[in-house]
N, CA, C and O atoms as CSV, one atom per row, in Angstrom:
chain,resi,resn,atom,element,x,y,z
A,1,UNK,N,N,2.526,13.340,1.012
A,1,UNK,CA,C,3.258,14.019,-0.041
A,1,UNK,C,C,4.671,14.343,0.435
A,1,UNK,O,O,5.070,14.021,1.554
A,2,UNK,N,N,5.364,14.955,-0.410
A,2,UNK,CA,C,6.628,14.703,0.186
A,2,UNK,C,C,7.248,16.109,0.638
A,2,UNK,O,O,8.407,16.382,0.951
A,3,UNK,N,N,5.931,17.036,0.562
A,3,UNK,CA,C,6.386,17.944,2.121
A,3,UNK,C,C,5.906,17.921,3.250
A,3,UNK,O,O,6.051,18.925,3.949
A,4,UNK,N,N,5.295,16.940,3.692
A,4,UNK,CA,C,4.920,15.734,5.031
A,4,UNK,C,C,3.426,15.994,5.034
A,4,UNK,O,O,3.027,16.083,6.195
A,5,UNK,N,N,2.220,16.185,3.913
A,5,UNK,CA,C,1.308,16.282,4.162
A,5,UNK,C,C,0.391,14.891,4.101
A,5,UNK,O,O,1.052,13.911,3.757
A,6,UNK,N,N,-0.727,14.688,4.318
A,6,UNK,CA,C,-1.211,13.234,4.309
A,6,UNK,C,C,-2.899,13.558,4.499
A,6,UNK,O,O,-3.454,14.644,4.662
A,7,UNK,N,N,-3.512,12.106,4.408
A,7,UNK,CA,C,-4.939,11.922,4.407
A,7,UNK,C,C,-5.238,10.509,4.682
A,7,UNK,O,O,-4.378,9.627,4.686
A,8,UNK,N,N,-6.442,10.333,4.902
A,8,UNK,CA,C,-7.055,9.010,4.546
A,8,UNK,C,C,-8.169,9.426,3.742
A,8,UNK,O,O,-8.612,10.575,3.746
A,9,UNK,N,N,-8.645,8.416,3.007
A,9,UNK,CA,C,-9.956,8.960,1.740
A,9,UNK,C,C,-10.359,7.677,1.778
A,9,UNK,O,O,-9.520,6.788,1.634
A,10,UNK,N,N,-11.857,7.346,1.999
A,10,UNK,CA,C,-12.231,5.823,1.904
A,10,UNK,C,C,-12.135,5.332,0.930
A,10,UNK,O,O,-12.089,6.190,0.048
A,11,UNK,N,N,-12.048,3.971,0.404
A,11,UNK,CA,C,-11.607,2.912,-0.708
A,11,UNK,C,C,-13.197,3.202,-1.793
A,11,UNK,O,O,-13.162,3.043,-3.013
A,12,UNK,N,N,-14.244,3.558,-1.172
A,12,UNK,CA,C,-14.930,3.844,-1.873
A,12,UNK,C,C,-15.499,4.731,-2.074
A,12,UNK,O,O,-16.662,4.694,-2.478
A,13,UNK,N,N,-14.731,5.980,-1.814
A,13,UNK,CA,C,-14.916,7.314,-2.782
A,13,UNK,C,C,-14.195,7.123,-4.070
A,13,UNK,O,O,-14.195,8.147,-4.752
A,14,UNK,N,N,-13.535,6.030,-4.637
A,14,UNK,CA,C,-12.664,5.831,-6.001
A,14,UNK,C,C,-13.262,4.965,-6.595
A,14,UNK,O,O,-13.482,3.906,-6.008
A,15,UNK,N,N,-13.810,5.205,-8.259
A,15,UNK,CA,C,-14.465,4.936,-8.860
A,15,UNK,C,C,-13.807,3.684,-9.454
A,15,UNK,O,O,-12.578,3.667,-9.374
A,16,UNK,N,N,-14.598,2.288,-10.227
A,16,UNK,CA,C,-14.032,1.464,-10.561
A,16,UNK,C,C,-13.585,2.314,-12.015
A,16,UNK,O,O,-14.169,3.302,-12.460
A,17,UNK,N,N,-12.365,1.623,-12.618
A,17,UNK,CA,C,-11.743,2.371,-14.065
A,17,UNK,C,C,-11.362,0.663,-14.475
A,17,UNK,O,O,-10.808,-0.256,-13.871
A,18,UNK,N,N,-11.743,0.762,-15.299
A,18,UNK,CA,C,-10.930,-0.071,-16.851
A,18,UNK,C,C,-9.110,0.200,-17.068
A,18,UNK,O,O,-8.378,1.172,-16.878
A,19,UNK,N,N,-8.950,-0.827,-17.424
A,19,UNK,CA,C,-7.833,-0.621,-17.926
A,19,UNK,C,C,-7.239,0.563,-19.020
A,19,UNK,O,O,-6.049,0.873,-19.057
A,20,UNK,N,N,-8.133,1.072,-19.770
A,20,UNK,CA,C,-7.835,2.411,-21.303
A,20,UNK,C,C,-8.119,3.306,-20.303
A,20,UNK,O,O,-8.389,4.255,-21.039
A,21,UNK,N,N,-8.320,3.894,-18.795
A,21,UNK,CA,C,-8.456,5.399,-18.597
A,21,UNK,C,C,-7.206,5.807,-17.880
A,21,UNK,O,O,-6.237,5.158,-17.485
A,22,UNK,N,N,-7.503,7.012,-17.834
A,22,UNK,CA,C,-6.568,8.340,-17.516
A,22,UNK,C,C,-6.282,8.197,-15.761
A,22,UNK,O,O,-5.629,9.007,-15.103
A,23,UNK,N,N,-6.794,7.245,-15.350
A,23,UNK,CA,C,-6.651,7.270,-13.444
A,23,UNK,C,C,-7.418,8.289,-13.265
A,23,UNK,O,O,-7.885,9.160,-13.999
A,24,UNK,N,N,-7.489,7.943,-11.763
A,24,UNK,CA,C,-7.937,8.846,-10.490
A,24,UNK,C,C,-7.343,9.557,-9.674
A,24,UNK,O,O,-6.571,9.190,-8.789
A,25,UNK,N,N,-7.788,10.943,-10.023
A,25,UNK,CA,C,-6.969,12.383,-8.967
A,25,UNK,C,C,-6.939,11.705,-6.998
A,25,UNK,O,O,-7.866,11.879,-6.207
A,26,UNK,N,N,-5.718,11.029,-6.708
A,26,UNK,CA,C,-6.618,10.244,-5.078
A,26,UNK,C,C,-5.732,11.631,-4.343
A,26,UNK,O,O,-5.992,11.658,-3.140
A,27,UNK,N,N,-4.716,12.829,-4.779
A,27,UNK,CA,C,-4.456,13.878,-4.002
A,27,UNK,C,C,-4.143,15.476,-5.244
A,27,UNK,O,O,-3.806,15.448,-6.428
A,28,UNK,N,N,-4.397,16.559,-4.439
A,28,UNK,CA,C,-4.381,17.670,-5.477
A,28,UNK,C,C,-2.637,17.871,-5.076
A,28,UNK,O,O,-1.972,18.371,-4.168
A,29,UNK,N,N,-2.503,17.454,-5.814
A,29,UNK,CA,C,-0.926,17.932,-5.787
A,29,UNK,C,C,-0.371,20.043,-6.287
A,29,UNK,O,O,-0.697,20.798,-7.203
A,30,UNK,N,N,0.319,20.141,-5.376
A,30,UNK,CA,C,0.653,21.693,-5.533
A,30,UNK,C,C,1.732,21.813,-4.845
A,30,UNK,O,O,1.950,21.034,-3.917
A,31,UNK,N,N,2.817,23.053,-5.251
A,31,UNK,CA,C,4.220,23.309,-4.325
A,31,UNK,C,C,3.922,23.533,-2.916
A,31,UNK,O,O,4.917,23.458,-2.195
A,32,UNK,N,N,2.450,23.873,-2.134
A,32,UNK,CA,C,2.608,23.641,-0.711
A,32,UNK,C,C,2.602,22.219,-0.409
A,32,UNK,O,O,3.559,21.967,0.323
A,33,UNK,N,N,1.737,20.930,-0.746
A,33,UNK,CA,C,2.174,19.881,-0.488
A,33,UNK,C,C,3.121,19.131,-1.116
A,33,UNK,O,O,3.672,18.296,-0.398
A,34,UNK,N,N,3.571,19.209,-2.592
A,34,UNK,CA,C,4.415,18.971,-3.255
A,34,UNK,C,C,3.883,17.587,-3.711
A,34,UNK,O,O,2.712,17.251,-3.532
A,35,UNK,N,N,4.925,16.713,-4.383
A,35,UNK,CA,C,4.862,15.672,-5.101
A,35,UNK,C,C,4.107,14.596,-3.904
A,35,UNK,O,O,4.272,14.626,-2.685
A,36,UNK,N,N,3.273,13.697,-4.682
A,36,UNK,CA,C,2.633,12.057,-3.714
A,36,UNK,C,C,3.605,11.377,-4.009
A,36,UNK,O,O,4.089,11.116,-5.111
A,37,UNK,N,N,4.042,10.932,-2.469
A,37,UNK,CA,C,4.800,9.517,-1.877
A,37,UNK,C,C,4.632,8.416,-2.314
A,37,UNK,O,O,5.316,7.685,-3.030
A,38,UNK,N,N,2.971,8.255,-1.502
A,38,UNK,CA,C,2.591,6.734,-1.648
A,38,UNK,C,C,1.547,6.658,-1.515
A,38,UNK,O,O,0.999,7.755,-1.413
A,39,UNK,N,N,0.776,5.638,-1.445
A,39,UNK,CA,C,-0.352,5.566,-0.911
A,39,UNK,C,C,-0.536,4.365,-0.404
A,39,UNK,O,O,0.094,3.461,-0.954
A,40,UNK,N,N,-1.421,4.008,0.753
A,40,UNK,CA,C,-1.396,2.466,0.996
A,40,UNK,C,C,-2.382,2.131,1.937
A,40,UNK,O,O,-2.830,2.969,2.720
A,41,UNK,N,N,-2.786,0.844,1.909
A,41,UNK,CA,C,-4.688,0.703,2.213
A,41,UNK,C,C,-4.156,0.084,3.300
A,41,UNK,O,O,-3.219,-0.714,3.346
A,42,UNK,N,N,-5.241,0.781,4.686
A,42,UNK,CA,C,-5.258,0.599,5.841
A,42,UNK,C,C,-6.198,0.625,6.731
A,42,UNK,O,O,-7.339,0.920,6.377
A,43,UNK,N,N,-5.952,0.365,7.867
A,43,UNK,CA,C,-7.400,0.696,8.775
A,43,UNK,C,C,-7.089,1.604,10.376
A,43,UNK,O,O,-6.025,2.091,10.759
A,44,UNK,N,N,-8.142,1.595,10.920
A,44,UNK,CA,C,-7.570,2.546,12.210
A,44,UNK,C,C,-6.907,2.104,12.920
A,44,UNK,O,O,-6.022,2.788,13.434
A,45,UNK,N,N,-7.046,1.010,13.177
A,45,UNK,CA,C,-5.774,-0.041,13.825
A,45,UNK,C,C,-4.034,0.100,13.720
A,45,UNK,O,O,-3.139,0.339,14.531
A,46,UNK,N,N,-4.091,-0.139,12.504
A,46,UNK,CA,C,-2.734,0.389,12.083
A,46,UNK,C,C,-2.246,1.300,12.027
A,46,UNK,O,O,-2.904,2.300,11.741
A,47,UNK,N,N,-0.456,1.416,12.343
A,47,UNK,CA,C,0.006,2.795,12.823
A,47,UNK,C,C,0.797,3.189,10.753
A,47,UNK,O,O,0.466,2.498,9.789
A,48,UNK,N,N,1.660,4.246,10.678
A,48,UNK,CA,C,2.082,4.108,9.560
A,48,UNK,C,C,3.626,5.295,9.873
A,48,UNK,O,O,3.752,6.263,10.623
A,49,UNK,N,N,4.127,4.945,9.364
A,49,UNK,CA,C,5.875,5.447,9.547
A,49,UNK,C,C,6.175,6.439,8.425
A,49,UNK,O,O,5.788,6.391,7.257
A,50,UNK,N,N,6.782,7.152,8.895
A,50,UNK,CA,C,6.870,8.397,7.411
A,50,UNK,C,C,8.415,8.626,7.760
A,50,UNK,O,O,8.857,8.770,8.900
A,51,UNK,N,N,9.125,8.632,6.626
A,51,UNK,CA,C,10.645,8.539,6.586
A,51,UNK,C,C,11.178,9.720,5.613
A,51,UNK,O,O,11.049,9.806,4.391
A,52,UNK,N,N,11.922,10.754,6.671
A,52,UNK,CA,C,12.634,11.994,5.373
A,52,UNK,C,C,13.920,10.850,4.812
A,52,UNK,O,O,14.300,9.698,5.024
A,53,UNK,N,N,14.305,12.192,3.864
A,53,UNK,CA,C,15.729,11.368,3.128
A,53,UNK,C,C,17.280,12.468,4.207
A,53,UNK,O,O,18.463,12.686,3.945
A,54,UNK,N,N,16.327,12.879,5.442
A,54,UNK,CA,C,17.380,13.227,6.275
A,54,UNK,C,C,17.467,12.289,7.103
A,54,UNK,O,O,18.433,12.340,7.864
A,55,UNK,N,N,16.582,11.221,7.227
A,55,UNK,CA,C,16.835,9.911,8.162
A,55,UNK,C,C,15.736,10.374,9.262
A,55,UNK,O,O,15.729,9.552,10.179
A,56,UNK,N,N,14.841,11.384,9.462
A,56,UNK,CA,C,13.292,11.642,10.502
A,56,UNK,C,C,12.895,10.383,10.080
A,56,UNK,O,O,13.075,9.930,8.950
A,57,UNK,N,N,12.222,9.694,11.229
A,57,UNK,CA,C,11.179,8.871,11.310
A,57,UNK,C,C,9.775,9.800,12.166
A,57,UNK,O,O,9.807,10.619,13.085
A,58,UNK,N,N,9.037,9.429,11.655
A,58,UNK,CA,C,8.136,9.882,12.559
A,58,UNK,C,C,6.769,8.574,12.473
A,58,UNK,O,O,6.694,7.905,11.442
A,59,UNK,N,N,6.068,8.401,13.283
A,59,UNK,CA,C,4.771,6.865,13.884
A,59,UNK,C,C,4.133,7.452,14.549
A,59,UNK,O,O,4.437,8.040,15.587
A,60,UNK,N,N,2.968,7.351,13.930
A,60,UNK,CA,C,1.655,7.932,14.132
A,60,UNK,C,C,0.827,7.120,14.023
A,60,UNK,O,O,1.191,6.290,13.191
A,61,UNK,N,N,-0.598,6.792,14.629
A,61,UNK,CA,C,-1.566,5.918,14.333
A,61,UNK,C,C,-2.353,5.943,13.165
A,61,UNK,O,O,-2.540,7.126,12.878
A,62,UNK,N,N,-2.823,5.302,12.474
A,62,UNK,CA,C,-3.886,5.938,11.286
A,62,UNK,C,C,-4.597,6.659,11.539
A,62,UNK,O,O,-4.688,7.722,10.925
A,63,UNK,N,N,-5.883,6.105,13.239
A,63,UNK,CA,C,-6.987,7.065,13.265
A,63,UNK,C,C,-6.465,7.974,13.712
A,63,UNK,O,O,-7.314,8.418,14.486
A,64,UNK,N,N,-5.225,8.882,13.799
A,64,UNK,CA,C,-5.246,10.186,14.397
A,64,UNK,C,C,-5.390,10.957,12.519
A,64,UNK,O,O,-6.182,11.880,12.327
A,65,UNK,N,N,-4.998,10.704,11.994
A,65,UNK,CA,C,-4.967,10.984,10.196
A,65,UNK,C,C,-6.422,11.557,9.843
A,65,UNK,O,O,-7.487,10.986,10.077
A,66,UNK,N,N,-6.282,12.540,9.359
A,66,UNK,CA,C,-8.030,13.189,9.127
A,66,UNK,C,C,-8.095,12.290,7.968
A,66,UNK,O,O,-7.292,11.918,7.113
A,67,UNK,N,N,-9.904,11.967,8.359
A,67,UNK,CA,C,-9.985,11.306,7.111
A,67,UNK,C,C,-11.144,12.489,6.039
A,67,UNK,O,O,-12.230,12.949,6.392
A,68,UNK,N,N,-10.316,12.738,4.511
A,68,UNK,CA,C,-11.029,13.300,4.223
A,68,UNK,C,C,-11.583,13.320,2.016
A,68,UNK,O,O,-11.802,12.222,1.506
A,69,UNK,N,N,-11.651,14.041,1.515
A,69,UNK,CA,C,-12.503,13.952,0.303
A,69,UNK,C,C,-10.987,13.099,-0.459
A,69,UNK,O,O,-9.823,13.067,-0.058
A,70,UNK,N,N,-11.538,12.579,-1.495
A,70,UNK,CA,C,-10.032,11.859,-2.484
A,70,UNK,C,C,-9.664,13.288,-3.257
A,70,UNK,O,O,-8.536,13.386,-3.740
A,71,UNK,N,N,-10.436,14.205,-3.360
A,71,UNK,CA,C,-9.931,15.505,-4.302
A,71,UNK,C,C,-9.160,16.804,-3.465
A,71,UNK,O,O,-9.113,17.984,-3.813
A,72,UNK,N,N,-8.558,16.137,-2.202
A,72,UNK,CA,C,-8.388,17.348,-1.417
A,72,UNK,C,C,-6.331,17.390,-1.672
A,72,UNK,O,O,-5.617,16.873,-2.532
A,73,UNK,N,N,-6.068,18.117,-0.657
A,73,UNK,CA,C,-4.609,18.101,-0.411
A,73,UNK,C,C,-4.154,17.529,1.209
A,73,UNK,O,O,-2.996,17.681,1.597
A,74,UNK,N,N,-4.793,17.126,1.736
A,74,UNK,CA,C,-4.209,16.428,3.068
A,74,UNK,C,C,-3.644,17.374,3.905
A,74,UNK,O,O,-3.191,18.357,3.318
A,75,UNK,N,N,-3.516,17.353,5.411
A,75,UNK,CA,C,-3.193,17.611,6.147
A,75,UNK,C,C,-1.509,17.939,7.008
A,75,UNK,O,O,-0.541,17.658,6.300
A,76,UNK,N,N,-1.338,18.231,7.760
A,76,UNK,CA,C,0.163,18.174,8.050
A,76,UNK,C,C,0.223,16.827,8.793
A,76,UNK,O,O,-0.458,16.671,9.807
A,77,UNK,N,N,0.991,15.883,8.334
A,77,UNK,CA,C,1.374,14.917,9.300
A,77,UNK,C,C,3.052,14.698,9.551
A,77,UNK,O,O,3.459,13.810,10.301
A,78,UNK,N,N,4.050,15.705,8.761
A,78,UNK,CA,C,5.303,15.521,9.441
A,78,UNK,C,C,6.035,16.905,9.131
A,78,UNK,O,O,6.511,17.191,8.033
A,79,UNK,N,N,6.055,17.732,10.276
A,79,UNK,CA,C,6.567,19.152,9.877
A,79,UNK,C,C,8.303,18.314,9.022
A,79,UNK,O,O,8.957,17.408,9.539
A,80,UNK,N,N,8.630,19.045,7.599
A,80,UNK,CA,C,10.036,18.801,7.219
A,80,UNK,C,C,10.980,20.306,6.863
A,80,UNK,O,O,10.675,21.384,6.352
A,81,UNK,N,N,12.149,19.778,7.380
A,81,UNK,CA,C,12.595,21.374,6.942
A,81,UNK,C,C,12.455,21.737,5.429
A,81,UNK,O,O,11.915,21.083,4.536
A,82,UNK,N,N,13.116,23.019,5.370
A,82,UNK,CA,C,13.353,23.426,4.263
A,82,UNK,C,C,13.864,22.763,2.814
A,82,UNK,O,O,13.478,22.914,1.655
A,83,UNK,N,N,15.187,21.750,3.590
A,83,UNK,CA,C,16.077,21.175,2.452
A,83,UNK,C,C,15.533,19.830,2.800
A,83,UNK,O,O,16.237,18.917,2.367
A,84,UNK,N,N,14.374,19.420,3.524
A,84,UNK,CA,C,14.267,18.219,3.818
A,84,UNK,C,C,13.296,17.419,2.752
A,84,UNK,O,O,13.563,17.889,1.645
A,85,UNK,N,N,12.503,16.627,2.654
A,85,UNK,CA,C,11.468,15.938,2.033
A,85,UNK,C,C,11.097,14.305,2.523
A,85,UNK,O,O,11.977,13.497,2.821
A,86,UNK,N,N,9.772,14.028,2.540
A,86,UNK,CA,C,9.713,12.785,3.000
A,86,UNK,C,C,9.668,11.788,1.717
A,86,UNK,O,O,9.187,12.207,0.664
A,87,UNK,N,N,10.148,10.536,1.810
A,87,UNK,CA,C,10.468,9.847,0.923
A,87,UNK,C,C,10.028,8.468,0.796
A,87,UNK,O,O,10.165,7.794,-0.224
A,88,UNK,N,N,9.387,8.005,2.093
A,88,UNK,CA,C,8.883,6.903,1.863
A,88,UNK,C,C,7.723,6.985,3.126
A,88,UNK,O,O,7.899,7.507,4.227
A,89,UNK,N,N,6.575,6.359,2.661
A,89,UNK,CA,C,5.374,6.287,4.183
A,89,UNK,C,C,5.125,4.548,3.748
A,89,UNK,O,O,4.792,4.016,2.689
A,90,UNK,N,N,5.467,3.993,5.127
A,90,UNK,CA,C,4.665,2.642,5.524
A,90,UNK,C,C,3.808,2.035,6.201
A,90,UNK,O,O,3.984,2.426,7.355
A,91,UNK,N,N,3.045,1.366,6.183
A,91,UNK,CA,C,2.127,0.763,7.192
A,91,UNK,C,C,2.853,-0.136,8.300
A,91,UNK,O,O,3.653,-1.060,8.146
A,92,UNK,N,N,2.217,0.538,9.697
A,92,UNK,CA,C,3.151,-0.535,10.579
A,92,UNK,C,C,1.873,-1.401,11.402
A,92,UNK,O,O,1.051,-0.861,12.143
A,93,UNK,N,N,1.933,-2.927,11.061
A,93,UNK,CA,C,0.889,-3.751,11.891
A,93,UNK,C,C,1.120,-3.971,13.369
A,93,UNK,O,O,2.078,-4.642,13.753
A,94,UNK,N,N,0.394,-3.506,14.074
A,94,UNK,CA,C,0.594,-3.239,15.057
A,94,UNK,C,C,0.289,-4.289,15.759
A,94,UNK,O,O,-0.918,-4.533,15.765
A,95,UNK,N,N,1.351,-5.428,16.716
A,95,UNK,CA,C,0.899,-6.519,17.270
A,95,UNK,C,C,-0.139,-6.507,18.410
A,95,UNK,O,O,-0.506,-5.348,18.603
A,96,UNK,N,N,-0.543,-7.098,18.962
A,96,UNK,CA,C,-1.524,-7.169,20.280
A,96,UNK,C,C,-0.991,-6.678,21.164
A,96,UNK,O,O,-1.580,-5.727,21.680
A,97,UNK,N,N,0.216,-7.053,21.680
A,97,UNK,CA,C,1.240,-6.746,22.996
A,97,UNK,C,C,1.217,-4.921,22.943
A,97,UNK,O,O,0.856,-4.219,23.887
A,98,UNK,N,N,1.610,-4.504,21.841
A,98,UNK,CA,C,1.724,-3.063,21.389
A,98,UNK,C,C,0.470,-2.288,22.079
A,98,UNK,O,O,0.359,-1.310,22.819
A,99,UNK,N,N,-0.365,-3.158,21.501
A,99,UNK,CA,C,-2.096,-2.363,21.144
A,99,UNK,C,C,-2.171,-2.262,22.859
A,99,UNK,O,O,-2.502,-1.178,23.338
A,100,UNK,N,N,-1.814,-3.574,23.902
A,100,UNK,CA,C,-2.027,-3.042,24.909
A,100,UNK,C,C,-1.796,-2.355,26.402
A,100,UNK,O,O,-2.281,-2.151,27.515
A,101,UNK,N,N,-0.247,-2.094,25.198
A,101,UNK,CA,C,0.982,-1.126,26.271
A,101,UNK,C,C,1.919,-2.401,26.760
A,101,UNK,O,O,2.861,-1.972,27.427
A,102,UNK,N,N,1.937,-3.793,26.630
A,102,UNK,CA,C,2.633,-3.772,27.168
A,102,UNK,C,C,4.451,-3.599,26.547
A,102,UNK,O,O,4.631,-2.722,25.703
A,103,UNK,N,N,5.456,-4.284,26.915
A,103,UNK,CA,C,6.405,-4.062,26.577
A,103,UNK,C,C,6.651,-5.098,25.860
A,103,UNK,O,O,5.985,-6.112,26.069
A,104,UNK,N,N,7.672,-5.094,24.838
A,104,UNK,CA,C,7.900,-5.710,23.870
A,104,UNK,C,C,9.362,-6.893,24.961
A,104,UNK,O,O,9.996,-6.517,25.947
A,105,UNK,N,N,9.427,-8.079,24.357
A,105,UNK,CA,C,10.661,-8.961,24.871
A,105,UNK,C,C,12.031,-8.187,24.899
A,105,UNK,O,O,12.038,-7.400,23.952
A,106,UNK,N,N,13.048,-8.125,25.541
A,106,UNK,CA,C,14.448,-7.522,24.445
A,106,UNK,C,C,14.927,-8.867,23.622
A,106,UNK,O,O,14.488,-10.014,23.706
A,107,UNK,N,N,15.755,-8.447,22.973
A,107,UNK,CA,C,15.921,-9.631,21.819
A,107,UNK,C,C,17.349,-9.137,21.941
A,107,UNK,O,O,17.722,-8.034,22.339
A,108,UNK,N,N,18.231,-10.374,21.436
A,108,UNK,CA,C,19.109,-10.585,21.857
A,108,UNK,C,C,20.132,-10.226,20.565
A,108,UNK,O,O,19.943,-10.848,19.520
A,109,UNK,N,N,21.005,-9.420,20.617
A,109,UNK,CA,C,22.309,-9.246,19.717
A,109,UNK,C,C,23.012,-10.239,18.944
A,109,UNK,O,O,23.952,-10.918,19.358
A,110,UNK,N,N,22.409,-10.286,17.596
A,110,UNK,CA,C,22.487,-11.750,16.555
A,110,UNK,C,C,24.545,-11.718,16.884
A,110,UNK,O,O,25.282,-10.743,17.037
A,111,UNK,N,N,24.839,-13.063,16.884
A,111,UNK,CA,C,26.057,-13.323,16.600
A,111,UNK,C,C,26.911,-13.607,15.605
A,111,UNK,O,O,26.360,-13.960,14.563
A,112,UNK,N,N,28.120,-13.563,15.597
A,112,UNK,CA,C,28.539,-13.586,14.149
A,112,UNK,C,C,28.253,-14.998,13.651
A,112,UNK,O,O,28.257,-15.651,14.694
A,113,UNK,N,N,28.052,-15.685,12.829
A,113,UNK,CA,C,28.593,-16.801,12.211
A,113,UNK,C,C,29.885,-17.277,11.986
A,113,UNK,O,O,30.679,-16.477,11.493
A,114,UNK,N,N,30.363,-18.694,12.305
A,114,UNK,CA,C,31.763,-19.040,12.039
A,114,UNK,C,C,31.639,-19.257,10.780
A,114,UNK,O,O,30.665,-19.666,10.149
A,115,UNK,N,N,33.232,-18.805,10.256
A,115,UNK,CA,C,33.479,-19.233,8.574
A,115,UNK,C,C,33.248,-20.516,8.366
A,115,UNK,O,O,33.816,-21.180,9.233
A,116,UNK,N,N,32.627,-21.209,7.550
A,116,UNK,CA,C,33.023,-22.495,6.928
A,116,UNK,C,C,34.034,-22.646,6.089
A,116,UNK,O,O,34.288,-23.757,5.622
């Protein structure tokens, strides 16, 4: 939510719906957690990135994320200040090399292109 609170809720605590209904409550929205971000299907493997609109990043793993009811309000996963708010959460796939510490290549400083 976008005063840095969060969850995981399994894919099948959410009921199948038809196209004519009203949706599914998947967070209780209220001024302590405030408005839902996003939502996005994952597993423990994967890490996920939470971005204020002050420019915070913060990367966290999924399984550290409580996993809990689809009718709840989620947990703290990014203290934000006062005037702050988070604005976008992504899934980050986490390569093999990552998963087992080692270090990533450095990569090299793209060059300009000559005009044609």
């Amino acid at each position: 939510s976008e005063n840095g609170f969060g969850k995981r809720t399994a894919v099948s605590e959410f009921p199948r719906k038809g196209r004519g209904t009203q949706g599914v409550i998947a967070m209780q929205v209220s001024e302590r957690n405030g408005e839902l971000v996003g939502a996005i299907q994952l597993t423990e493997e994967h890490e996920i990135l939470l971005i204020s609109d002050q420019g915070t990043l913060v990367r966290t793993r999924a399984a550290e994320v409580s996993q809990v009811g689809r009718n709840t309000q989620g947990v703290t996963l990014m203290r934000v200040a006062e005037d702050e708010k988070l604005i976008a959460v992504e899934r980050v796939d986490v390569l093999e090399a990552d998963a087992e510490g080692d270090e990533a290549a450095p990569t090299e400083p793209s060059q300009p292109q000559p005009e044609a």
